[in-house]
PDB file of N, CA, C and O in Angstrom:
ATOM      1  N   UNK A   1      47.011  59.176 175.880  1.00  0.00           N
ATOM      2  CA  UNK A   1      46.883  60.424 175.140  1.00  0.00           C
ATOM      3  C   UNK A   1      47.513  60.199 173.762  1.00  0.00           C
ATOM      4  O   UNK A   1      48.700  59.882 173.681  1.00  0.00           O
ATOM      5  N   UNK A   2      46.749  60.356 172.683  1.00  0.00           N
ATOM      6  CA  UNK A   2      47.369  60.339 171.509  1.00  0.00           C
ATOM      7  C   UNK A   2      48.708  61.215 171.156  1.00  0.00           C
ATOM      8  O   UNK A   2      48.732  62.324 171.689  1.00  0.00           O
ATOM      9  N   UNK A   3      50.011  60.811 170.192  1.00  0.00           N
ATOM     10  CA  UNK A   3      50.956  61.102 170.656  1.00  0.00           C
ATOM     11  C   UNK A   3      50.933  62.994 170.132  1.00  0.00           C
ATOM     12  O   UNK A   3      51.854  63.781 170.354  1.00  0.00           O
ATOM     13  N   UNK A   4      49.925  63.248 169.585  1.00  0.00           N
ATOM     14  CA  UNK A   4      49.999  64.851 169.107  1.00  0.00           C
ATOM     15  C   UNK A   4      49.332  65.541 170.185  1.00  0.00           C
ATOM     16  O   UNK A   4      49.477  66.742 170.408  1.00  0.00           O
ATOM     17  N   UNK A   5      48.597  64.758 170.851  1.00  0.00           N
ATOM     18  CA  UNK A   5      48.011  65.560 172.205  1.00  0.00           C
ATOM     19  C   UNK A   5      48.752  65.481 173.187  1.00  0.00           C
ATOM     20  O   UNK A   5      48.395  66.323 174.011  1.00  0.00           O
ATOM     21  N   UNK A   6      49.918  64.692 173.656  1.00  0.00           N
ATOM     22  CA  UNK A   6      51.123  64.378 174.193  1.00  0.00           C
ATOM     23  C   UNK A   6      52.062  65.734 173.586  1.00  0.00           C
ATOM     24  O   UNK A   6      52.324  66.645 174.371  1.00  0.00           O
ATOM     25  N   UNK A   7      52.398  65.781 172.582  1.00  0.00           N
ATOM     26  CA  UNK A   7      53.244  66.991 172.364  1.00  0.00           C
ATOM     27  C   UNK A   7      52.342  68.227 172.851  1.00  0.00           C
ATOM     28  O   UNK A   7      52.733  69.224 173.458  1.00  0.00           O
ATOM     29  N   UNK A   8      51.508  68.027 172.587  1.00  0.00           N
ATOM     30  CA  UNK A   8      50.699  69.785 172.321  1.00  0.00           C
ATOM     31  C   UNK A   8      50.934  69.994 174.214  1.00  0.00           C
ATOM     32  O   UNK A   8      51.324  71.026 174.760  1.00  0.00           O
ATOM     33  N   UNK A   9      50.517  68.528 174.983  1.00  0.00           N
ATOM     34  CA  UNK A   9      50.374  68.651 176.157  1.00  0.00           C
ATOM     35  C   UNK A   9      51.827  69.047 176.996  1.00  0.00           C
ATOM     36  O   UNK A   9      51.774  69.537 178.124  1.00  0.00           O
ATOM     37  N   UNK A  10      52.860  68.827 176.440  1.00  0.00           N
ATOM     38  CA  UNK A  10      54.116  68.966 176.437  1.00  0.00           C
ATOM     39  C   UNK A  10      54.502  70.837 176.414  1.00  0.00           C
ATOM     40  O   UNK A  10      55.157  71.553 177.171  1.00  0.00           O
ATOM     41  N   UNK A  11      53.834  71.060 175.332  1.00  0.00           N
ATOM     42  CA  UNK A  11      53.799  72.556 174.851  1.00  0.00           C
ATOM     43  C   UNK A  11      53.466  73.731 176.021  1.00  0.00           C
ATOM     44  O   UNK A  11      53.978  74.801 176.351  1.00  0.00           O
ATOM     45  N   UNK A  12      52.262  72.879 176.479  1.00  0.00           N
ATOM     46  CA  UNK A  12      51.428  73.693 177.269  1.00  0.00           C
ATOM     47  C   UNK A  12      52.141  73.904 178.785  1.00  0.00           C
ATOM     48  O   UNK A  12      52.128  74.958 179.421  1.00  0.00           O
ATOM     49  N   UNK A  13      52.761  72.646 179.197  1.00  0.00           N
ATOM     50  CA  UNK A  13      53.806  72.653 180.420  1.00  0.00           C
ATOM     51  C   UNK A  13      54.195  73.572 180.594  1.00  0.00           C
ATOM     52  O   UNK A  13      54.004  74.512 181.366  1.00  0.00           O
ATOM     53  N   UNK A  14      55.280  73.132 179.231  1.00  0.00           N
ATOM     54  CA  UNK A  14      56.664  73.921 179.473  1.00  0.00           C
ATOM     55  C   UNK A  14      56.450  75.988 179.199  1.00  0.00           C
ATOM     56  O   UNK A  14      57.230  76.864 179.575  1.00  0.00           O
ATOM     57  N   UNK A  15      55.095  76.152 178.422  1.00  0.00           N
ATOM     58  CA  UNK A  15      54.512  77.583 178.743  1.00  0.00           C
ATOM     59  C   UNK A  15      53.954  78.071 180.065  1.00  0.00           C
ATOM     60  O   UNK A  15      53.819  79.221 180.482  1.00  0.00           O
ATOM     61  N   UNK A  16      53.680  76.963 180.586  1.00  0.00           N
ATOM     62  CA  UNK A  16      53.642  77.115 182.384  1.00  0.00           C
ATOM     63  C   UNK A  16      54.944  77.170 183.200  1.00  0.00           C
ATOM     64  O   UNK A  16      55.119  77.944 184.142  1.00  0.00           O
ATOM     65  N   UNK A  17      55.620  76.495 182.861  1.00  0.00           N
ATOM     66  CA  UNK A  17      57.051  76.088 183.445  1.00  0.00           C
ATOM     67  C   UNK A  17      57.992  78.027 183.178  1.00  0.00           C
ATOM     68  O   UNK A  17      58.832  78.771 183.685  1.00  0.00           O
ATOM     69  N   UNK A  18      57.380  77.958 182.449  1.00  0.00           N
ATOM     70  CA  UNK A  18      58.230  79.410 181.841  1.00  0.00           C
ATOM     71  C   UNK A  18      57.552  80.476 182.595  1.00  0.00           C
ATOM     72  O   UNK A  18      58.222  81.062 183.445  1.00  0.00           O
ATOM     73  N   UNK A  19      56.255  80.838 182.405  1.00  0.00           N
ATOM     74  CA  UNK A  19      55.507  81.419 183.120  1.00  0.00           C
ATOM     75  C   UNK A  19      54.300  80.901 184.314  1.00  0.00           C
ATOM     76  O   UNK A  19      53.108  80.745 184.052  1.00  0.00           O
ATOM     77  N   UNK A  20      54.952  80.681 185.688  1.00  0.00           N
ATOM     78  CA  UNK A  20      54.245  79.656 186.610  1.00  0.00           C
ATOM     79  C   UNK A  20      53.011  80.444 187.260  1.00  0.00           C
ATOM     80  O   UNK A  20      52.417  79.956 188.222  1.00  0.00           O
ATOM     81  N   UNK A  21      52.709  81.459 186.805  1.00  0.00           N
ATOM     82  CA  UNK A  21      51.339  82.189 187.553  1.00  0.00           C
ATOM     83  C   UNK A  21      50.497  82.926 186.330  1.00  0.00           C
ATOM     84  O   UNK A  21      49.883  83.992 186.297  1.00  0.00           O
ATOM     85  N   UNK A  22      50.686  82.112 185.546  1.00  0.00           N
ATOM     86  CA  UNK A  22      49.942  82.499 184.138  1.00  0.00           C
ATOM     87  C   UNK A  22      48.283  81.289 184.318  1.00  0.00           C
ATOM     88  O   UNK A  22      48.319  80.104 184.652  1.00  0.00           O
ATOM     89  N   UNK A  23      47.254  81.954 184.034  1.00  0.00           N
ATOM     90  CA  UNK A  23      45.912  81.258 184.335  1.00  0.00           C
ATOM     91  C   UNK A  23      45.209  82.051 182.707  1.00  0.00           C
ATOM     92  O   UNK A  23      45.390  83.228 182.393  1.00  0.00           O
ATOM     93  N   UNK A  24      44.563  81.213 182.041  1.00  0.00           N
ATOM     94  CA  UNK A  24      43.396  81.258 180.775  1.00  0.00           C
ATOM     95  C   UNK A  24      42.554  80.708 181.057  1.00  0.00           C
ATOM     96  O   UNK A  24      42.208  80.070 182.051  1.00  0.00           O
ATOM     97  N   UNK A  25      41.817  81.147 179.343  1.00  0.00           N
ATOM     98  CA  UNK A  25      41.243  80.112 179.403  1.00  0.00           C
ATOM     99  C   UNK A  25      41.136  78.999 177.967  1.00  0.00           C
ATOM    100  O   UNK A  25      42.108  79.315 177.280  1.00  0.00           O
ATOM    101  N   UNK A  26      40.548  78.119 177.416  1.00  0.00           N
ATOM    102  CA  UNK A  26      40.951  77.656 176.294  1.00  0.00           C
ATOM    103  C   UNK A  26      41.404  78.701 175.157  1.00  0.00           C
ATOM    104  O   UNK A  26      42.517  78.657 174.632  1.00  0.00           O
ATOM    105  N   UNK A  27      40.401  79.657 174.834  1.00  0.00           N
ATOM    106  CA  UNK A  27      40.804  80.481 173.690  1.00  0.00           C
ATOM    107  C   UNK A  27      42.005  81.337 174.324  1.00  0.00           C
ATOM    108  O   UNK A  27      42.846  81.570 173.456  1.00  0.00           O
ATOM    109  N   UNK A  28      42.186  81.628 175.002  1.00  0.00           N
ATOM    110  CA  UNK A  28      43.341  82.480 175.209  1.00  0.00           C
ATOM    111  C   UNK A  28      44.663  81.874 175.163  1.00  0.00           C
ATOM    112  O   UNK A  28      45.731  82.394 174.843  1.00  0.00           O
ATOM    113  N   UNK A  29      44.326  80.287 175.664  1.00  0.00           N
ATOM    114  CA  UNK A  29      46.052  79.436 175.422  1.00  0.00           C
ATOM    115  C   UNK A  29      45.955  79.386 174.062  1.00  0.00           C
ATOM    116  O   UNK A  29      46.996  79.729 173.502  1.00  0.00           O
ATOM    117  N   UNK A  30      44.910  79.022 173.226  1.00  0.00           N
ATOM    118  CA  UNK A  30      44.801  78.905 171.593  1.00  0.00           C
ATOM    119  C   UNK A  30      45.738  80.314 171.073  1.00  0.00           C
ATOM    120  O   UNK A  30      46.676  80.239 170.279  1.00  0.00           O
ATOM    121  N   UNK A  31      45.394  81.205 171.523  1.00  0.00           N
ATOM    122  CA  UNK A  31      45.478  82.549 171.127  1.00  0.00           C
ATOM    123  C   UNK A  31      46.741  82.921 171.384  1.00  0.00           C
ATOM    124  O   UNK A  31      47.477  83.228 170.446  1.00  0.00           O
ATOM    125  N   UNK A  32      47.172  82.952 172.656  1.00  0.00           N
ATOM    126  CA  UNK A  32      48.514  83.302 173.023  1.00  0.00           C
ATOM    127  C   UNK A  32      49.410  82.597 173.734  1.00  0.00           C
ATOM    128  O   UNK A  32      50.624  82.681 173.549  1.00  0.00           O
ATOM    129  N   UNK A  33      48.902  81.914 174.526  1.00  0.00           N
ATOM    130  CA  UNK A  33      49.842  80.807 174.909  1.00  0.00           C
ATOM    131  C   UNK A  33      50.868  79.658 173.662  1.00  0.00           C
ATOM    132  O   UNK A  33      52.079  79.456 173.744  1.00  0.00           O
ATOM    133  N   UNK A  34      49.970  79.108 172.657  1.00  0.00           N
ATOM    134  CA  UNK A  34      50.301  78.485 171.707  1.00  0.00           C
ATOM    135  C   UNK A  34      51.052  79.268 170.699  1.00  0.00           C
ATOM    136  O   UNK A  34      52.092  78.958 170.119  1.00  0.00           O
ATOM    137  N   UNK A  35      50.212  80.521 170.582  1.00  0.00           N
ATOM    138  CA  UNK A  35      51.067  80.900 169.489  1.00  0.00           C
ATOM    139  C   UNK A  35      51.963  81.959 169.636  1.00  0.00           C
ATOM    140  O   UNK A  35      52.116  82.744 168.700  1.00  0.00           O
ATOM    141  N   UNK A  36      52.715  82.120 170.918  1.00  0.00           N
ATOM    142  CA  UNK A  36      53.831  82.659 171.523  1.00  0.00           C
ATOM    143  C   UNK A  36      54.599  81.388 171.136  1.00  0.00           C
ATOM    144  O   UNK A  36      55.332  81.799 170.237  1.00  0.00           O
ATOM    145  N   UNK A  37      54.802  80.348 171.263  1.00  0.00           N
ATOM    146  CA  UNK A  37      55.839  79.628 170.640  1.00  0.00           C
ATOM    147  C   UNK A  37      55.363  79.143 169.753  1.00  0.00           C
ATOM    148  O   UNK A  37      55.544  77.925 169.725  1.00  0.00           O
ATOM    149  N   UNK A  38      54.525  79.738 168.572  1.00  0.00           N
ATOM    150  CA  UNK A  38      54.212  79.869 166.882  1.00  0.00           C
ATOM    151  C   UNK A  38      53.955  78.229 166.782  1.00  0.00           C
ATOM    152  O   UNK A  38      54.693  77.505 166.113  1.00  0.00           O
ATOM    153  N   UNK A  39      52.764  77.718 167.568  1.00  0.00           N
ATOM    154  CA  UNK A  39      51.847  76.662 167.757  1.00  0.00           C
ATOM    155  C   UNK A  39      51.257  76.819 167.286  1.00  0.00           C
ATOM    156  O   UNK A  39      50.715  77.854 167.675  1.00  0.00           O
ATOM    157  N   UNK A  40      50.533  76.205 165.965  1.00  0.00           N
ATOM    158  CA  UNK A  40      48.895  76.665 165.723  1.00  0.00           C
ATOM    159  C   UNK A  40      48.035  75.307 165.521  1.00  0.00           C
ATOM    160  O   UNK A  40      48.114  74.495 164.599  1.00  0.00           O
ATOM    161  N   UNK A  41      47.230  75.303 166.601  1.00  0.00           N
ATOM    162  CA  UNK A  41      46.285  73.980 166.831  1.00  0.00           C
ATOM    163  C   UNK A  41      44.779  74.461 166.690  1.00  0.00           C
ATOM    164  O   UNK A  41      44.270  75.424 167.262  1.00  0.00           O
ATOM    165  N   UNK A  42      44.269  73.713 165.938  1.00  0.00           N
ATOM    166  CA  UNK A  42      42.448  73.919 166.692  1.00  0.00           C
ATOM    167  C   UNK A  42      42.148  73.346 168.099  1.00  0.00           C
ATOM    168  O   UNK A  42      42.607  72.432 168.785  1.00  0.00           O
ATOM    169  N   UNK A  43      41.282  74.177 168.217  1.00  0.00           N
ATOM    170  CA  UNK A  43      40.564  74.362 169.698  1.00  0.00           C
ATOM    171  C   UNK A  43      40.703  73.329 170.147  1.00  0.00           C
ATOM    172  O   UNK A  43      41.197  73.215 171.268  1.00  0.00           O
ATOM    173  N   UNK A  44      40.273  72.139 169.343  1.00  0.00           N
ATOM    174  CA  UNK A  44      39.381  71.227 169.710  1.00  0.00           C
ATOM    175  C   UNK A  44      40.512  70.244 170.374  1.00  0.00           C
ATOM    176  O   UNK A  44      40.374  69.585 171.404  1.00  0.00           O
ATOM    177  N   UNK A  45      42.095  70.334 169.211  1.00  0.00           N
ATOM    178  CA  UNK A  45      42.892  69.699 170.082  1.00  0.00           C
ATOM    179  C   UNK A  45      43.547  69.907 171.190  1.00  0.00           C
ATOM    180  O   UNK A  45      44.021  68.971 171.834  1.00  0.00           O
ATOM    181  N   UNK A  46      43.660  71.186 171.559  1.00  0.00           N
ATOM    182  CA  UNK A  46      44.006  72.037 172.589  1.00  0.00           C
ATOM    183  C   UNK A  46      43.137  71.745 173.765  1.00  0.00           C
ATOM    184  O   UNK A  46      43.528  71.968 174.911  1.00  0.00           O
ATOM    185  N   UNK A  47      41.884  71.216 173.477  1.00  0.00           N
ATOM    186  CA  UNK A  47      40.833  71.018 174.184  1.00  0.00           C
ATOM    187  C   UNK A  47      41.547  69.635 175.129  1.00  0.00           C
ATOM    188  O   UNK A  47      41.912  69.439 176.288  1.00  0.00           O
ATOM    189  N   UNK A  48      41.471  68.833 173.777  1.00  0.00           N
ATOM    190  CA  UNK A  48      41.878  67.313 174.409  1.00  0.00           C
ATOM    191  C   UNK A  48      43.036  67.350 175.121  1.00  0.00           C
ATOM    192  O   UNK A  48      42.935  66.850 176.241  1.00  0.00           O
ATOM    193  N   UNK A  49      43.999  67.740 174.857  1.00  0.00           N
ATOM    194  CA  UNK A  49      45.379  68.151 175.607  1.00  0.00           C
ATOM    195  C   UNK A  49      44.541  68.327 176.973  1.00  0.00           C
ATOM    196  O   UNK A  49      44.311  67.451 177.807  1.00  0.00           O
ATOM    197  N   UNK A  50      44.076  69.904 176.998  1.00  0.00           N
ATOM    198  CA  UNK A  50      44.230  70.355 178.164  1.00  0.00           C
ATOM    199  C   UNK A  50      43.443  69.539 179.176  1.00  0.00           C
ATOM    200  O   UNK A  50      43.972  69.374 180.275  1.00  0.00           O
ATOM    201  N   UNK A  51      41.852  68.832 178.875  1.00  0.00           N
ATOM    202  CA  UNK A  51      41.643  67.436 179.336  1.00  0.00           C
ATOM    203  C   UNK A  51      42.636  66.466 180.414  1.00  0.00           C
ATOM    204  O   UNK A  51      42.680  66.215 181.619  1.00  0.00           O
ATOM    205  N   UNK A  52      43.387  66.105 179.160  1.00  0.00           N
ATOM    206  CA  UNK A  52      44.027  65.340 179.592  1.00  0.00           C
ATOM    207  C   UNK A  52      45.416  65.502 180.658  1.00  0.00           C
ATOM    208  O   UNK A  52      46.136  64.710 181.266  1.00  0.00           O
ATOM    209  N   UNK A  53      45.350  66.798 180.526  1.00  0.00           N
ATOM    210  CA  UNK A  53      46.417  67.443 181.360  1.00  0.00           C
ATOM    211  C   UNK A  53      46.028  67.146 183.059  1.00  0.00           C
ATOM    212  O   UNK A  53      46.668  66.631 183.976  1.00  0.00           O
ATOM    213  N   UNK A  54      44.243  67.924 182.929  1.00  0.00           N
ATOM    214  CA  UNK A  54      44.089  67.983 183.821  1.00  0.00           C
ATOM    215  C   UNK A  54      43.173  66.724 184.602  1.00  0.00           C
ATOM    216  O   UNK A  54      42.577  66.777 185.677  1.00  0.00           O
ATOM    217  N   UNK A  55      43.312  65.514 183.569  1.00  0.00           N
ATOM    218  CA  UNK A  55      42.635  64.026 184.378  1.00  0.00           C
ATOM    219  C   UNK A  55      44.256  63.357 184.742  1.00  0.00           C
ATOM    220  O   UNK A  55      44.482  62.159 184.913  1.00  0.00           O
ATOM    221  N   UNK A  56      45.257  64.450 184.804  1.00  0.00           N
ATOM    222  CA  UNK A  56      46.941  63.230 184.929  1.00  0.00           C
ATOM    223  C   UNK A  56      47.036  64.784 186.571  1.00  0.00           C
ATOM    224  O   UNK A  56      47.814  64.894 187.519  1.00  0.00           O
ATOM    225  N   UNK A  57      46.283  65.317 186.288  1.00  0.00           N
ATOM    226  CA  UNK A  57      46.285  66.523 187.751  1.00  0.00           C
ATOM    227  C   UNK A  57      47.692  67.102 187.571  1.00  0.00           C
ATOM    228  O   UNK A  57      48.318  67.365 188.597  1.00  0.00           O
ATOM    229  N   UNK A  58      48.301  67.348 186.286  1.00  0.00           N
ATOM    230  CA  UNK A  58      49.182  67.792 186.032  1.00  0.00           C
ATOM    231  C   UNK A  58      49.110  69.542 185.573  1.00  0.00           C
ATOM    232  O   UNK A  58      50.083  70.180 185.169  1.00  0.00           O
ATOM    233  N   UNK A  59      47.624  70.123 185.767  1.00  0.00           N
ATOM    234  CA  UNK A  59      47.342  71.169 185.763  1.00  0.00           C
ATOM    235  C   UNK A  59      45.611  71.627 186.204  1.00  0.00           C
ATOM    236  O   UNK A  59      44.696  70.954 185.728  1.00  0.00           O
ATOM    237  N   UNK A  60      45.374  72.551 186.933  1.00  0.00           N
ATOM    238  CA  UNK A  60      44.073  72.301 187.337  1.00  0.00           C
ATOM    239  C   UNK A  60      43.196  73.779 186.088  1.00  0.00           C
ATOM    240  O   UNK A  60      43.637  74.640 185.327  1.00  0.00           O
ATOM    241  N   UNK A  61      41.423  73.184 186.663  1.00  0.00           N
ATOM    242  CA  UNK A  61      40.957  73.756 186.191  1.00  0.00           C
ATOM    243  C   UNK A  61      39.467  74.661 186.772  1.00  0.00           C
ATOM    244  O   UNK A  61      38.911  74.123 187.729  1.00  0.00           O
ATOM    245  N   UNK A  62      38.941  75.733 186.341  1.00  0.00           N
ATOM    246  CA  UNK A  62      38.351  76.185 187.905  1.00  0.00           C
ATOM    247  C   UNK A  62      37.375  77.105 186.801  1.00  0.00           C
ATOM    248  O   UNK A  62      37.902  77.759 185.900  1.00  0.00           O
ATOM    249  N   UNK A  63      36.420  77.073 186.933  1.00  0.00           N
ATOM    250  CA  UNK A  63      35.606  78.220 186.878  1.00  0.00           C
ATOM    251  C   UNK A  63      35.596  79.658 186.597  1.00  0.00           C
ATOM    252  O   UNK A  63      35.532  80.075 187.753  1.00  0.00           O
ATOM    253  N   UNK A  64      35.615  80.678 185.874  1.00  0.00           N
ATOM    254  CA  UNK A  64      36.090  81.860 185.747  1.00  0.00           C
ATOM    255  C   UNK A  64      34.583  82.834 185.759  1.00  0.00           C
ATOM    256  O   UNK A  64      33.423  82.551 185.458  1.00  0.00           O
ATOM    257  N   UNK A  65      35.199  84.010 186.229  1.00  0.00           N
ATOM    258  CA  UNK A  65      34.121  84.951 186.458  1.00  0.00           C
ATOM    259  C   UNK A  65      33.064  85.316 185.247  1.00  0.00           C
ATOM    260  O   UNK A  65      31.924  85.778 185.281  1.00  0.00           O
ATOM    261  N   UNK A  66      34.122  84.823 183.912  1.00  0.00           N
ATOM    262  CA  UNK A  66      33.818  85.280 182.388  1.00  0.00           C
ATOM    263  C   UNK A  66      32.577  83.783 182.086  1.00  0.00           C
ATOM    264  O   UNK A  66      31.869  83.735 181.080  1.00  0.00           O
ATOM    265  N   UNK A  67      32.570  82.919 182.965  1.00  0.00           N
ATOM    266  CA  UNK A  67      31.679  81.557 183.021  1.00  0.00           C
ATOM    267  C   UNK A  67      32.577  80.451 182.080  1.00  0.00           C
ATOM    268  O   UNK A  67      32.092  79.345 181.839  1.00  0.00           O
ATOM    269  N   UNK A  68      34.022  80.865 181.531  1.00  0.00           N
ATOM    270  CA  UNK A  68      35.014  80.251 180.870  1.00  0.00           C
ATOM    271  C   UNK A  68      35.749  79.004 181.315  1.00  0.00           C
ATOM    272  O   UNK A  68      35.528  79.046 182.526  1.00  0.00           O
ATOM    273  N   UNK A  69      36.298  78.193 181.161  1.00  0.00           N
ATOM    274  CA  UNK A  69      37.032  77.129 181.964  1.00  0.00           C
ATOM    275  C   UNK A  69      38.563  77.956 182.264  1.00  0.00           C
ATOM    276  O   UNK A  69      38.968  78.165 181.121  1.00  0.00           O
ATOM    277  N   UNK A  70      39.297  78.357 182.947  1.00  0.00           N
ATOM    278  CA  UNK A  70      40.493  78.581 182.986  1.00  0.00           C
ATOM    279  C   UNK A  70      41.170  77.531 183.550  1.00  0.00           C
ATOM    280  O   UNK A  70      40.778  76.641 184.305  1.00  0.00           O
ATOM    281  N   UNK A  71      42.357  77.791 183.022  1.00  0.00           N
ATOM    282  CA  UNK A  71      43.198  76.568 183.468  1.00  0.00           C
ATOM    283  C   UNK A  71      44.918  76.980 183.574  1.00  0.00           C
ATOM    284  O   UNK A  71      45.467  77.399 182.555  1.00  0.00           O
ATOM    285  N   UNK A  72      45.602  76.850 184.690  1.00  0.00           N
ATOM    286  CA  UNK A  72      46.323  77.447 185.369  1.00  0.00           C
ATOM    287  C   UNK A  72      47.681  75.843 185.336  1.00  0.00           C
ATOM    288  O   UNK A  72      47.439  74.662 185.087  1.00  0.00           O
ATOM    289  N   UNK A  73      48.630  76.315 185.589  1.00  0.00           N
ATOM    290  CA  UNK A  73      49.444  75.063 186.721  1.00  0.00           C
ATOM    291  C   UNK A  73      48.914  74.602 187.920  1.00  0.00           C
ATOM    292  O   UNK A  73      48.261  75.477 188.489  1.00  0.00           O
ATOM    293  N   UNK A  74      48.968  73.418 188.572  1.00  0.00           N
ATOM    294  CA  UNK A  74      48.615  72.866 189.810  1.00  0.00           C
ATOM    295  C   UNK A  74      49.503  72.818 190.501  1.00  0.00           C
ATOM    296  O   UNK A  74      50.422  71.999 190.537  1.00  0.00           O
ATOM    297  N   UNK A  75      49.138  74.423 191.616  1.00  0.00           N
ATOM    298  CA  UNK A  75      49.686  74.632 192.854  1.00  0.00           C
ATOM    299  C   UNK A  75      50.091  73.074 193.345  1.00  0.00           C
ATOM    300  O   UNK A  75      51.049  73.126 194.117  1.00  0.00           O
ATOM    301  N   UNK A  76      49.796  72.216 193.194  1.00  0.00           N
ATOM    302  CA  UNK A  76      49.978  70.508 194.346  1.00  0.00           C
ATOM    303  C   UNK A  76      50.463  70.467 193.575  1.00  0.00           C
ATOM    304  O   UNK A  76      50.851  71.617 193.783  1.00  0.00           O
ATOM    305  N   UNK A  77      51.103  70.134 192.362  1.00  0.00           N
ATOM    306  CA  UNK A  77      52.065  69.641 191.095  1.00  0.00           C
ATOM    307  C   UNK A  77      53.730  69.786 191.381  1.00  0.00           C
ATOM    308  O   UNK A  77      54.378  70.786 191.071  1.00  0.00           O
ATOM    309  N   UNK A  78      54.229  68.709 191.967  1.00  0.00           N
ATOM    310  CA  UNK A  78      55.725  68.876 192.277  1.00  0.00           C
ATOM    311  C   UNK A  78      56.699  69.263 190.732  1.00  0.00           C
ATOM    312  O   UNK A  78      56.674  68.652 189.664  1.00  0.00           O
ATOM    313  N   UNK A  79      57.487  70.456 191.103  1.00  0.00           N
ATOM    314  CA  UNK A  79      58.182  70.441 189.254  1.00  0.00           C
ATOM    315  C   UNK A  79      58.672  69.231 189.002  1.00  0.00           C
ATOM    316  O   UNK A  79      59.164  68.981 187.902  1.00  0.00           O
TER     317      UNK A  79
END
């Protein structure tokens, strides 16, 4: 993971870690997840992060009623 998608991916944790039953979807971590701790990334890297988050199964990702990707913490994910 490039090392800014490594931080951003870092970012995104520890906004899970803080809030562990919090589920989006990309635009909404863009939107409020990120910029609750005054993050401001394009999509696109937020994208790759969250990717990569979820090919290390360090957060999963599922289908949403809205036809959106949401993406949550992974219940199987030891802290």
């Amino acid at each position: 993971m490039p090392k800014n998608h490594e931080a951003l991916g870092n970012e995104i944790l520890d906004y899970l870690s803080k809030h562990p039953e919090a589920e989006d979807s990309l635009e909404g971590i863009v939107e409020w997840w990120l910029a609750e701790q005054r993050i401001i990334r394009p999509a696109a890297e937020v994208r790759a992060a969250l990717d990569q988050l979820v090919a290390r199964n360090q957060i999963s990702a599922r289908q949403g009623p809205d036809g959106r990707t949401h993406y949550r913490a992974n219940p199987q994910r030891k802290p």
